[in-house]
Each structure stands twice: as structure tokens, then as C-alpha cells.
C-alpha positions as CSV (number, residue, x, y, z in Angstrom):
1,X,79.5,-19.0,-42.3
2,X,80.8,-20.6,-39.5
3,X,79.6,-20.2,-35.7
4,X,82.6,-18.6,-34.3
5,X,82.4,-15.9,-37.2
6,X,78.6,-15.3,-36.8
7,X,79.7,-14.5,-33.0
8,X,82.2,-12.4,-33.7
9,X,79.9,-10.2,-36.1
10,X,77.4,-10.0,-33.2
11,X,79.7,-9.0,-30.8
12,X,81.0,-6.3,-33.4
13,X,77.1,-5.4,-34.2
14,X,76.5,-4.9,-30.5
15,X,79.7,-3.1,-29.7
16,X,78.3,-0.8,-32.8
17,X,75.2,-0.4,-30.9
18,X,76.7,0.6,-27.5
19,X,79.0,3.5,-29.8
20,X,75.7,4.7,-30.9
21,X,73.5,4.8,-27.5
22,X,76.8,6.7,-25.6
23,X,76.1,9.6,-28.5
24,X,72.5,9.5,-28.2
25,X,73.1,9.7,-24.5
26,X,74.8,13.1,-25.2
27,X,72.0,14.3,-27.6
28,X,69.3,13.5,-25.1
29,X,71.4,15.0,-22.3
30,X,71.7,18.1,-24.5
31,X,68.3,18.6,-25.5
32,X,67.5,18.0,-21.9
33,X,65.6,14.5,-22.6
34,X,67.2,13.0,-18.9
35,X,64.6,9.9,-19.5
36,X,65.3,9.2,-23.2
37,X,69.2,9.4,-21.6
38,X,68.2,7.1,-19.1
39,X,66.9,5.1,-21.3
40,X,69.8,4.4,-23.8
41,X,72.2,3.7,-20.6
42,X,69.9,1.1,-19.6
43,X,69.4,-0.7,-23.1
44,X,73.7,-0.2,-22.7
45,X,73.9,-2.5,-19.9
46,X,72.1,-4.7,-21.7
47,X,74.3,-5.1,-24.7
48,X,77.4,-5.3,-22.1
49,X,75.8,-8.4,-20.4
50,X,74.9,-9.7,-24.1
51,X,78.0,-9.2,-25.1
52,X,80.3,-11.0,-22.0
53,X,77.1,-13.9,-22.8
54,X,78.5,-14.2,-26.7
55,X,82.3,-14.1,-25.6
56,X,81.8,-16.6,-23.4
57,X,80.2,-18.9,-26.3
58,X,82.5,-17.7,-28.8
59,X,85.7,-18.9,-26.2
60,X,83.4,-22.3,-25.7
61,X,83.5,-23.0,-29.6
62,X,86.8,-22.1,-29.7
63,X,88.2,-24.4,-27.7
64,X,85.7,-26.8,-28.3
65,X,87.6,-26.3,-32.0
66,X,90.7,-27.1,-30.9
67,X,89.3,-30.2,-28.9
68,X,88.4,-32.0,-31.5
69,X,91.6,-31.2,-33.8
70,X,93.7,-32.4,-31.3
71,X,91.8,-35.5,-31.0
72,X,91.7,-35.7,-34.8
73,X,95.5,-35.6,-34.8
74,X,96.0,-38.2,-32.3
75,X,94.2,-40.5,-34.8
76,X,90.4,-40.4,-33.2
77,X,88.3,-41.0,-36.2
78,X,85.7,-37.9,-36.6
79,X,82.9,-40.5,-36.2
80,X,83.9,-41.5,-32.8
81,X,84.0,-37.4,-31.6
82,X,80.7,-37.2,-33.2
83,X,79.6,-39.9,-31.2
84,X,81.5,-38.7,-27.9
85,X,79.5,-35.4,-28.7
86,X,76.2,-36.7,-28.9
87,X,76.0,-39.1,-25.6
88,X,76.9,-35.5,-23.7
């Protein structure tokens, strides 16, 4: 598995995770556990900042992707990316 599909499978998991906290949220709220609620809307936050974190990565690999196809194309040996990669 590549890196741009182990992203996108933890930015699904955590989007999973904030689906699940917004209907503990309402259990808590229900049964009157305010701190529990509080609780799950802080560990929310935290998935939201996670999650712009991993797009961010996932739209750096991307393009990094398409970086070294174009160069590839233009008749850059792989080697010489590789190398290009490594003195950065």
C-alpha cells in the first residue's frame, strides 16, 4: 500500500471517529453527562486539526507524484530525481 492511500484511509478513519463523538455528544447531553460531552467535542477538535495536518501531506505527496512523472517524461533518468531528492 502506497502512502497517498494509507492517508486517505486515515483521513476516512478519523472522519469515522468525529461521526461517532457528534452521537456520543448527544448521548452524553441526554443522559445529562455535560463533561463526558465536553469531552468528546474536545477530542473532535482534535481530529479536525489532525485531519487538515494529513490533507495537507496527502496534497504534498500528490504533487510530489506528479513532480517526478513529469520529470520522468521529459527524459530525467529516476536515478537522477533520486539523487535531486536526497541532497534536499
Amino acid at each position: 500500500m502506497n502512502i497517498v492511500t494509507k492517508l486517505e484511509l486515515e483521513i476516512a478513519a478519523k472522519k469515522a471517529c468525529i461521526e461517532d463523538l457528534q452521537t456520543a455528544i448527544k448521548f452524553h447531553e441526554q443522559q445529562g453527562t455535560y463533561h463526558l460531552a465536553a469531552e468528546c467535542a474536545w477530542r473532535i477538535k482534535q481530529a479536525q486539526h489532525t485531519i487538515k495536518r494529513l490533507e495537507v501531506q496527502l496534497q504534498d505527496n500528490r504533487n510530489f507524484g506528479g513532480i517526478i512523472k513529469n520529470l520522468t517524461r521529459r527524459g530525467i533518468s529516476l536515478k537522477a530525481v533520486k539523487k535531486l531528492e536526497n541532497q534536499s
